[in-house]
C-alpha positions as CSV (number, residue, x, y, z in Angstrom):
1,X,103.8,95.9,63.1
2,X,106.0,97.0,66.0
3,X,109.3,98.4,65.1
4,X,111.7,95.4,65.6
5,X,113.7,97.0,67.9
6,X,111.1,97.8,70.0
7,X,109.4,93.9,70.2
8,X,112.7,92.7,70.9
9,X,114.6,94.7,73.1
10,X,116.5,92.3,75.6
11,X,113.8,92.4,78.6
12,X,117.0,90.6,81.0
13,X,120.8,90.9,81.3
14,X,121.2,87.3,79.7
15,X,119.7,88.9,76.7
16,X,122.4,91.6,75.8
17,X,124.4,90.5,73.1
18,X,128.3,90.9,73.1
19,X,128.8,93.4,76.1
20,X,129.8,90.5,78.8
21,X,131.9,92.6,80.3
22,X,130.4,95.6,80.1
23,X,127.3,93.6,81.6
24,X,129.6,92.2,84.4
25,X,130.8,95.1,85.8
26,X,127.2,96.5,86.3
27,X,125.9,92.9,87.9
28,X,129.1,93.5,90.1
29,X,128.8,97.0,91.1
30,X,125.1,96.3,91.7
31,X,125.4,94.1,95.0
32,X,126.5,97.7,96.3
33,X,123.5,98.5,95.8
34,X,121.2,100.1,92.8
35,X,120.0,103.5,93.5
36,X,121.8,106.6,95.4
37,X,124.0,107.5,92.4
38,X,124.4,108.2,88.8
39,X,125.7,106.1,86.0
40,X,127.0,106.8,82.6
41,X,126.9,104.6,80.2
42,X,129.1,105.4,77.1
43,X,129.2,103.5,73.3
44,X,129.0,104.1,69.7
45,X,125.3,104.3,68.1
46,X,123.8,100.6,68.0
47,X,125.6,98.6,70.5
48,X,123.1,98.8,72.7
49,X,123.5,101.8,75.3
50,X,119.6,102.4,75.6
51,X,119.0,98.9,76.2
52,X,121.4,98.7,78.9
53,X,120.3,102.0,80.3
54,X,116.8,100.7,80.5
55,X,117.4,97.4,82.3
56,X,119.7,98.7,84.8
57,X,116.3,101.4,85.4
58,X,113.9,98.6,85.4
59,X,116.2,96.4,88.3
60,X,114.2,97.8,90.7
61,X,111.7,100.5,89.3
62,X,109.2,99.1,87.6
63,X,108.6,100.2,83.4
64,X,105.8,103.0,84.7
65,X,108.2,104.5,87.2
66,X,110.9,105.0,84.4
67,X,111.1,108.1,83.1
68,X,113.3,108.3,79.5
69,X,114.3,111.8,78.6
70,X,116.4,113.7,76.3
71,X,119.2,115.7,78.1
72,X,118.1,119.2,75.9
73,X,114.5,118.7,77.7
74,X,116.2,118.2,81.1
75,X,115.3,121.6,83.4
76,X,115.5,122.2,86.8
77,X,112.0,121.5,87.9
78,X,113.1,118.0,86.8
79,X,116.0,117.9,88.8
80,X,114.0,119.5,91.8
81,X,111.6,116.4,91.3
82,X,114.5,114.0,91.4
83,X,115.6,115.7,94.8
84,X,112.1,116.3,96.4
85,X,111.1,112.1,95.8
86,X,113.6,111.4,98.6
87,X,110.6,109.4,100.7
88,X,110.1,111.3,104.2
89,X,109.0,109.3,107.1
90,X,105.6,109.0,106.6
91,X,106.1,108.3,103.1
92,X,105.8,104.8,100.5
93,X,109.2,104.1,99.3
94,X,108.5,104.3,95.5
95,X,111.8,103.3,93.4
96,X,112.0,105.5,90.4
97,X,114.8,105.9,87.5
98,X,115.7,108.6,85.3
99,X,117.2,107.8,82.0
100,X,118.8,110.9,80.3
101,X,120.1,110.5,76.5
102,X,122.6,112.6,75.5
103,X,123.5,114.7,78.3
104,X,125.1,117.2,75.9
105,X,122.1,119.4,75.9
106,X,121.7,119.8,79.7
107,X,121.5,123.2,80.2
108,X,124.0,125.1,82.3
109,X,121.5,126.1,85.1
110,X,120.3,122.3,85.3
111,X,123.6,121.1,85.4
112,X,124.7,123.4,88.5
113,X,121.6,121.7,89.9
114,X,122.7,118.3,89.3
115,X,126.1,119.2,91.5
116,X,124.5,119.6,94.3
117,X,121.2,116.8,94.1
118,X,123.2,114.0,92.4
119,X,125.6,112.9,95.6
120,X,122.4,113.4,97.8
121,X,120.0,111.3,95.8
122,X,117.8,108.7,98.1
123,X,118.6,104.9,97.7
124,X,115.1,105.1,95.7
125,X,116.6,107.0,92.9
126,X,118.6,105.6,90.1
127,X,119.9,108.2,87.2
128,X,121.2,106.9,84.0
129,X,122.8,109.2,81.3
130,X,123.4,107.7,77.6
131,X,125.8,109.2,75.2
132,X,127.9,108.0,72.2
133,X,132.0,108.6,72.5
134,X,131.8,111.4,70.5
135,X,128.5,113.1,72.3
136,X,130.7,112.2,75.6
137,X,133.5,114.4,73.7
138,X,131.2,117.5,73.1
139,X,129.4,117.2,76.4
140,X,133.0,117.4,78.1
141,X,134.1,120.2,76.3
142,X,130.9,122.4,77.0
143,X,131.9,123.9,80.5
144,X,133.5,122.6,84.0
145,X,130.1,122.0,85.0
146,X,129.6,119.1,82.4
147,X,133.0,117.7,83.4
148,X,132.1,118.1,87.2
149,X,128.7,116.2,86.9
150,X,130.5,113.2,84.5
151,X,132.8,112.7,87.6
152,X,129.8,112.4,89.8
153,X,128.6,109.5,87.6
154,X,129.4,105.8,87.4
155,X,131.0,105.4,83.8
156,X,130.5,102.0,81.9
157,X,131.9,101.6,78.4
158,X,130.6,99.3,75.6
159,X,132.4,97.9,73.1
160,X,131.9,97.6,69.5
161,X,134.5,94.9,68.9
162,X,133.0,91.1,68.1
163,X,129.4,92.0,67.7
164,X,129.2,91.1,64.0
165,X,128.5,87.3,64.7
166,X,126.0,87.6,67.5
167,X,123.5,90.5,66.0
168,X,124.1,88.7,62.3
169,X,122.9,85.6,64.2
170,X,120.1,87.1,66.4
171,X,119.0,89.4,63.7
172,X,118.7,86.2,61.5
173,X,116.3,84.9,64.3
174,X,114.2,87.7,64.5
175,X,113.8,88.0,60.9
176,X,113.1,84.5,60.4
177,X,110.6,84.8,63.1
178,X,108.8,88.1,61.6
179,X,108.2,86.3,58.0
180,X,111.1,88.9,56.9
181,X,114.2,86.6,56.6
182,X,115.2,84.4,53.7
183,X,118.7,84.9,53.2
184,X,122.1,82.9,54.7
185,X,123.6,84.2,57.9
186,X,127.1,85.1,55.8
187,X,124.3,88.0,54.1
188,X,123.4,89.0,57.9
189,X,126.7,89.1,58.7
190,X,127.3,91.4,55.2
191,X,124.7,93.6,56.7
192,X,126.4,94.1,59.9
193,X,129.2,95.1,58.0
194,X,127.3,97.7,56.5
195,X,125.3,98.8,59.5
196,X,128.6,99.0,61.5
197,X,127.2,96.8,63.5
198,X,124.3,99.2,65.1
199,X,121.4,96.1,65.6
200,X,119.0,99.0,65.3
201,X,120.3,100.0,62.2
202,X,119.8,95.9,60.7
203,X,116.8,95.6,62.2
204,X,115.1,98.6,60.1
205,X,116.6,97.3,57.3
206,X,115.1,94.0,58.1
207,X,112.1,95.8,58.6
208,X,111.9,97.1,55.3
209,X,112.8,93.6,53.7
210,X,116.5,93.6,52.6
211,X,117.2,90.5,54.3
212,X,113.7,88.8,52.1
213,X,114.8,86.3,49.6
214,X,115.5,87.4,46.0
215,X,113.1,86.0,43.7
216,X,114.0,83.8,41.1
């Protein structure tokens, strides 16, 4: 079976539980228009920073032309790649995104690359960065460089306030769904509590069938 989280990522914006405003501002700031520039998208573990990352990639690249990286595997030949796909005029436009987790492990050289390609980026290019608050905190303090390139970047913040109720309910869904539920929504809700309300975190332990009903 397909990890849960995978199978049911939210594959459109109307999907993405509890982040309406979050969600709002990045539906607004997209009639400017989608590639050119760099976002940031900021949250604690679970509320859903990769899934957001990913559908603001796939608005206009499609899923093949998304590439998801960690920031510690980020050099400057990717960064040279990221410059060099600005189309030519002979050339297919081709809209591709870059979706970098944890920046914090950029290295410096890379970085001082970034500078430089990030405010130049073609309209065909969309780069996403995805950090946790305190990953934000550590990238920050690593050098001017870090600091510079988060100032180059569009910053959206998630919350973590109010998301018990909606992943205790969806979670019940899915679990229902997958032969793995049993139990009241108060005991979903109990395991959001103890999840701190990181879906990810309820859906393994969905997976692994703590939401099943006792037997008798």
């Amino acid at each position: 079976m397909a990890k849960l989280c995978a199978k049911y990522r939210p594959r459109k914006w109307s999907d993405v539980l509890g982040q309406e405003v979050a969600v709002s501002a990045i539906r607004e700031s997209l009639r400017q228009g989608w590639g050119g520039r760099a976002w940031s998208i900021v949250g604690e573990s679970g509320t859903g920073c990769t899934t957001i990352a990913m559908l603001l990639a796939e608005e206009q690249a499609d899923e093949a032309r998304v590439s998801y990286t960690a920031g510690v595997l980020v050099d400057t030949a990717m960064v040279v790649r990221m410059a060099n796909e600005n189309p030519g005029k002979e050339r297919i436009v081709v809209n591709r995104a870059y979706v970098i987790d944890r920046p914090s492990g950029i290295p410096a050289d890379a970085l001082e690359m970034l500078l430089s390609v990030l405010p130049c980026l073609h309209k065909n290019i969309c780069v996403v960065f995805t950090q946790t608050f305190g990953d934000e905190r550590a990238w920050l303090s690593e050098s001017v460089l870090a600091q510079q390139v988060s100032n180059l970047c569009h910053r959206v913040v998630l919350t973590k306030d109010g998301l018990e109720e909606p992943f205790a309910k969806r979670c019940k869904e899915i679990a229902d769904q997958e032969g793995l539920g049993g139990k009241n929504l108060p005991s979903y809700k109990a395991l959001a509590r103890r999840c701190g309300s990181s879906i990810g975190a309820m859906l393994n332990q969905i997976e692994m069938g703590e939401m099943m009903k006792d037997c008798p």
